[in-house]
N, C-alpha and C positions, 0 to 999 in steps of 0.2 A: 877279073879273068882267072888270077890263080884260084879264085872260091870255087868259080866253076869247073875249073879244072880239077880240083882236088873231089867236087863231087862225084865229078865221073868216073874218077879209079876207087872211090873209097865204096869200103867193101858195106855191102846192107849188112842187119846182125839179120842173122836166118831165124824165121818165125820157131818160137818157142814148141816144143813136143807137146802135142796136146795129151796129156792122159787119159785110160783108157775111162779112170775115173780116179775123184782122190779125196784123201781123208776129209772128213764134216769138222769144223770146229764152231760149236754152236754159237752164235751172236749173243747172245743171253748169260749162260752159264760160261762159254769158252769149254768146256767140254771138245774134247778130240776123240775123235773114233770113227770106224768106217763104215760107209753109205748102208753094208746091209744090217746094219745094226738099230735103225730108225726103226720108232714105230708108229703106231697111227691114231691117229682118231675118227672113231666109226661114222660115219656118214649117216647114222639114222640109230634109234634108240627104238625100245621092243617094251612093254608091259607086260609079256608072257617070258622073259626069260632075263632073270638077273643078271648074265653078261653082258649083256648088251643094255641093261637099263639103266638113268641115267641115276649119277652118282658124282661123290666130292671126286677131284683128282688132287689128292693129297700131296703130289711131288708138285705138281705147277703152281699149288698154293702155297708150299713153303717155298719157292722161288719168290712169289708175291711178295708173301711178307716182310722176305730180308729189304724191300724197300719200299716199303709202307702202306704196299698196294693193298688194296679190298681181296677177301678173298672170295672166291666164286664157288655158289653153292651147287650146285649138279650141272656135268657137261657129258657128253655123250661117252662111251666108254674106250679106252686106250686098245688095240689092237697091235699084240705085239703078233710077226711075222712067225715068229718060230711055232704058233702054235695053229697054224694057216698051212694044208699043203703048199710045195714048192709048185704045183701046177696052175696053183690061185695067183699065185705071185706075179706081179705085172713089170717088166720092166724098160727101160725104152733108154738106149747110148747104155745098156751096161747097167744101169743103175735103178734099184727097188725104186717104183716109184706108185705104187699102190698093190691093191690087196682087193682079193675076192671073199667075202666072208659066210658062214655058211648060209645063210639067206641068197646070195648070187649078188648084194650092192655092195658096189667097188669101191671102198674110201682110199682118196689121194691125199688126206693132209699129214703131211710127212710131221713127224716131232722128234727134239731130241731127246733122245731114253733118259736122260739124268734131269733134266727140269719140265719136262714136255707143255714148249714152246713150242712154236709152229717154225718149220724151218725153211730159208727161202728157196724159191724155186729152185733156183741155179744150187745150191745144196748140193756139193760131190761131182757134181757136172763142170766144176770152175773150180778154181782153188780157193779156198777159204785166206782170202786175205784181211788182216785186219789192224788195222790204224790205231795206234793206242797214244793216247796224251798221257803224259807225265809231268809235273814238276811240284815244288813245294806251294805252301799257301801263299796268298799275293800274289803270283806270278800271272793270274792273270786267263786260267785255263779257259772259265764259260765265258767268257768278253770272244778270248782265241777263237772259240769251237763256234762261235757263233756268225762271228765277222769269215772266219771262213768258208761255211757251210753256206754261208749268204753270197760270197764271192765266188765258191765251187758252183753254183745254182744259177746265178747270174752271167757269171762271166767265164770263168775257166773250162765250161763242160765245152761249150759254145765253141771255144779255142782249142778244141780235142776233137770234136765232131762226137760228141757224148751228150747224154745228161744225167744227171743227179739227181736223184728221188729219194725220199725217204723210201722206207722198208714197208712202209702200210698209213692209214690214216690216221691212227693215233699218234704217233711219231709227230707226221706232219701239224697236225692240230699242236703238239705240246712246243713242238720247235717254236712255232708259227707265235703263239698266246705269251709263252713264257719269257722267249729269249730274244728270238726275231722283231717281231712286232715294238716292246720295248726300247727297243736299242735303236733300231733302225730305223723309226718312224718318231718316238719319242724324244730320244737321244739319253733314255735313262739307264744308267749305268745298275749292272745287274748285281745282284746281291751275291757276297760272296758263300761258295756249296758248303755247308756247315757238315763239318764231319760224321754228325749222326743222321744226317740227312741222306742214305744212300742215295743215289741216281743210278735209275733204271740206266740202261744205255740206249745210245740213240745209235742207229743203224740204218745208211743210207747206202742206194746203189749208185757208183759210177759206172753206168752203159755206156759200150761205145757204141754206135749205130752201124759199123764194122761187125758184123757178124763172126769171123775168124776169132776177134779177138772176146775173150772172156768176161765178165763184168765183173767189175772190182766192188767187192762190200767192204764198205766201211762202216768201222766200229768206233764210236767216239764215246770213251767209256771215262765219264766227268770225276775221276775219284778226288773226293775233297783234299786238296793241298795238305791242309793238317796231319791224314793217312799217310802222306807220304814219309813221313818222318815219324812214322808210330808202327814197330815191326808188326804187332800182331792186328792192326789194322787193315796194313797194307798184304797179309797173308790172304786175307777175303778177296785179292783182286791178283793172285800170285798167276793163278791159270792164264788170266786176261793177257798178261806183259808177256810170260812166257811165251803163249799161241800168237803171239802178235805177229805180222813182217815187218811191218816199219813202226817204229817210234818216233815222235814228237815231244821232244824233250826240252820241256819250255825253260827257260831264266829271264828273273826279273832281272834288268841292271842294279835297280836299287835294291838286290838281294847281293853284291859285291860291295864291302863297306869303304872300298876306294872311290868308287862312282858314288854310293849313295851319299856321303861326306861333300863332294864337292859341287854334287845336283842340290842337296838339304840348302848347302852355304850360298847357291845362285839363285835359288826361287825365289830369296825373297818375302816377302807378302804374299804371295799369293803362289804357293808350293804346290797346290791340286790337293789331287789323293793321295797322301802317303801311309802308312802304316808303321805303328807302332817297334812291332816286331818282325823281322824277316829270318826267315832258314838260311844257311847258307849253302848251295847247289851240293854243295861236297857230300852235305849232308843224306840229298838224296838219293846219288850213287850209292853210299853206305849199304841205305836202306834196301837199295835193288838189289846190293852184291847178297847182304844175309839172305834175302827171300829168294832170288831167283838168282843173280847171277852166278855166285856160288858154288850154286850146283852143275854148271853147265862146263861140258868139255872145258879143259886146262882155265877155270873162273874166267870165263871170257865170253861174252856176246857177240855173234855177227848180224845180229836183227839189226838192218839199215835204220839209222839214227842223227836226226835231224836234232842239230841241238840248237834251237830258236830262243836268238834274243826279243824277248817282245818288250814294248813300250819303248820301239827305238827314236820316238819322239821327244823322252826325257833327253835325249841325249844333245838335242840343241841347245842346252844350258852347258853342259863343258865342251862344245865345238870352238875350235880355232881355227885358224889360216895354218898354224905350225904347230896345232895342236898335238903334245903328245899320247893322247888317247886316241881323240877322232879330229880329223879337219873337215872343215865348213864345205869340203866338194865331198864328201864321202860318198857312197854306193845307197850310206844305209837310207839317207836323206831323197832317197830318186825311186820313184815306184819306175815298176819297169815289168813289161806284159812280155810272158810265153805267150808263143803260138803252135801247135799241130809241133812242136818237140822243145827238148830242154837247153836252153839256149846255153852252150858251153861255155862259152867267155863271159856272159853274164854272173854264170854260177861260178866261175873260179874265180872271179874278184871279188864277190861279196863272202863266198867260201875262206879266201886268203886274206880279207881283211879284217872278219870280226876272227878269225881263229886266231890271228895275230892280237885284237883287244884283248882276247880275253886268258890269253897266255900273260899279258901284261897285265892286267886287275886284277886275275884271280888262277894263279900259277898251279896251288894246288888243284884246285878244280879241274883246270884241264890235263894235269898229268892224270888222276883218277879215273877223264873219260879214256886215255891213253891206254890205262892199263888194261880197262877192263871193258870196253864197247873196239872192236876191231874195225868198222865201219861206219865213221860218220861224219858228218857234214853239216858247217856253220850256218847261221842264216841269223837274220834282224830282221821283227816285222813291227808294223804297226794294227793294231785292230780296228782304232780310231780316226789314226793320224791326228789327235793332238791329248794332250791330259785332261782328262775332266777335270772340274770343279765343282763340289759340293753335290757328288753323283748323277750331276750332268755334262753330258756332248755339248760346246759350243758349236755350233754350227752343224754342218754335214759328217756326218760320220764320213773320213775318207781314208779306208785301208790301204796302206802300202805294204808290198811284197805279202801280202800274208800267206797266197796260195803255193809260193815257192816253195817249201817245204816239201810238202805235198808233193808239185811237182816233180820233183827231183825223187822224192820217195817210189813215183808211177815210174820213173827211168831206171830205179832200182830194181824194183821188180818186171822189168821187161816189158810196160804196156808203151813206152813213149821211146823214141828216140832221141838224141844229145848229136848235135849239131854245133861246130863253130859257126862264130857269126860271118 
């Protein structure tokens, strides 16, 4: 009675200002800059006139090769606007959205000026938001990004009245062969992203079938763990974290050598996957303050920051009844499903109870997120729900909480509402 009661006075948050339009931050590049700054690719090619015939595009193949793509030997010619009267200019809500060229055929495929990529639709019409993973190596990012993206696909859009697409067919084909398919069907555990092996980014839409509301691009940009802890590595992906909105800011537990000490000492025989060497978290705030955060008003970030404990499966080796770490009822141990908003009582217990672990494992680390991320929020997930062995799933891959993050990250940015239960 009081629930419903308290729903009827409580106030709605009032639908967000839609822009008349707003800055591009390209998927690709992370390039920022404004809508009429695109340019294009010509819709047809000419044998009577060298601007228009086809030809290498030099910027979108040195984009290729920084990750080891082919490059492409003649494609139709780039059409920058400025050299188009403004009366060819076509635009629809405000925003460039093709070009009359002097032949009279219209090209629509918008690119961004610094890599030219093709840019999506919603481009400048929606805010460029974009989802960035972070953590050191081991912790587990392409396992995360993939049990997610299979969970946001499957299940979470479903419970938004949304769905999740990738950006185009090649996306979906590479998600689907490389990451997807293996995992989820095989139960084989994926290879870890070797530092010299850049990764393209993978770029998906969350639509809502609400039209008022905007579609959310996500960016899930795999930078290999080992970068994270290598300044001038992590320099090549400085744009990506900077233009982000939310962060995914992954930690192994066995990268805390309090946990990892007395998980090593309970396995056993049969310990799973472990690794040799681990980063310690601290290390990769460091690496964010030189490159980015640093330079940002008074050395402080407000990009909403989900700091995700993953493999909170290991952690049923030092559970207790009076455990002083974690006890045997904990949060982390209980999948637990949003629906149509962010369940507030949900989120502040699992919120107040790893912030609590990991003030107690790893004190440095969380004063360091303290000083220098202004907003963010704990979480524990599973990608597997249990530890491989011998880089295999037993059983069913079965994800716990992994999409909460996320969640909470959509309430940040305004697409969801937070609800007590």
């Amino acid at each position: 009675m009081l629930t419903f009661l308290k729903s009827m006075f409580e106030k709605k948050q009032p639908a967000p200002e839609r822009l008349p339009f707003y800055d591009i931050v390209c998927p690709y590049c992370f390039a920022k800059y404004a809508p009429d700054q695109v340019v294009f690719r010509a819709a047809h090619h000419r044998l009577d006139d060298e601007d228009y015939a086809l030809q290498e595009d030099e910027l979108l193949n040195r984009y290729r090769d920084k990750f080891g793509l082919d490059a492409i030997d003649e494609l139709e010619a780039i059409i920058d606007p400025d050299t188009i009267p403004e009366e060819s200019h076509l635009y629809v809500d405000n925003i460039l959205v093709g070009v009359t060229d002097r032949y009279g055929v219209v090209s629509k495929r918008r690119l961004c000026p610094k890599c030219h990529n093709e840019l999506p639709i919603t481009a400048g019409k929606a805010p460029s938001n974009i989802i960035s993973i972070v953590g050191a190596s081991q912790v587990g990012k392409s396992v995360y990004m993939t049990s997610l993206i299979h969970t946001l696909q499957n299940t979470t859009a479903n419970h938004f009245d949304a769905a999740c697409m990738p950006l185009n067919a090649q996306i979906s084909r590479k998600f689907r062969e490389n990451y997807e398919a293996p995992l989820f069907e095989r139960g084989q555990l994926l290879d870890s992203t070797q530092k010299e092996k850049r990764q393209e980014p993978f770029i998906f839409q969350f639509i809502f079938k609400d039209k008022e509301k905007a579609p959310l691009i996500l960016v899930f940009f795999d930078v290999a763990g080992e970068g994270m802890v290598d300044r001038e590595y992590l320099e090549l992906y400085a744009a990506h974290v900077k233009n982000s909105s939310g962060i995914l800011f992954l930690v192994d537990p066995l990268q805390i050598r309090t946990i990892r000490d007395r998980v090593m000492l309970r396995a056993g025989d049969e310990p799973g996957e472990f690794t040799a060497r681990y980063d310690e978290p601290r290390e990769v705030v460091i690496t964010l303050f030189e490159n980015f955060i640093g330079y940002q008003e008074q050395s402080q970030t407000d990009i909403p920051t989900a700091v995700v404990l993953t493999k909170s499966d290991m952690l049923h080796l030092i559970k207790e009844d009076d455990g002083e770490y974690i006890k045997s009822n904990s949060n982390v141990f209980r999948n637990f499903v949003h629906e149509e908003y962010l369940n507030m009582t949900e989120f502040e217990n699992i919120n107040g109870e790893i912030s609590r672990f990991i003030e107690k494992v790893d004190r440095p680390f969380k004063d360091a997120l303290e000083v220098y991320f202004t907003n963010t929020a704990y979480f524990a997930v599973s990608a597997l729900g249990s530890n491989p062995v011998n880089q295999k799933v037993s059983g069913v891959v079965t994800p716990i909480r992994v999409d909460e993050p996320f969640i909470w990250l959509m309430h940040q940015l305004d697409y969801i509402e937070g609800r007590e239960r």
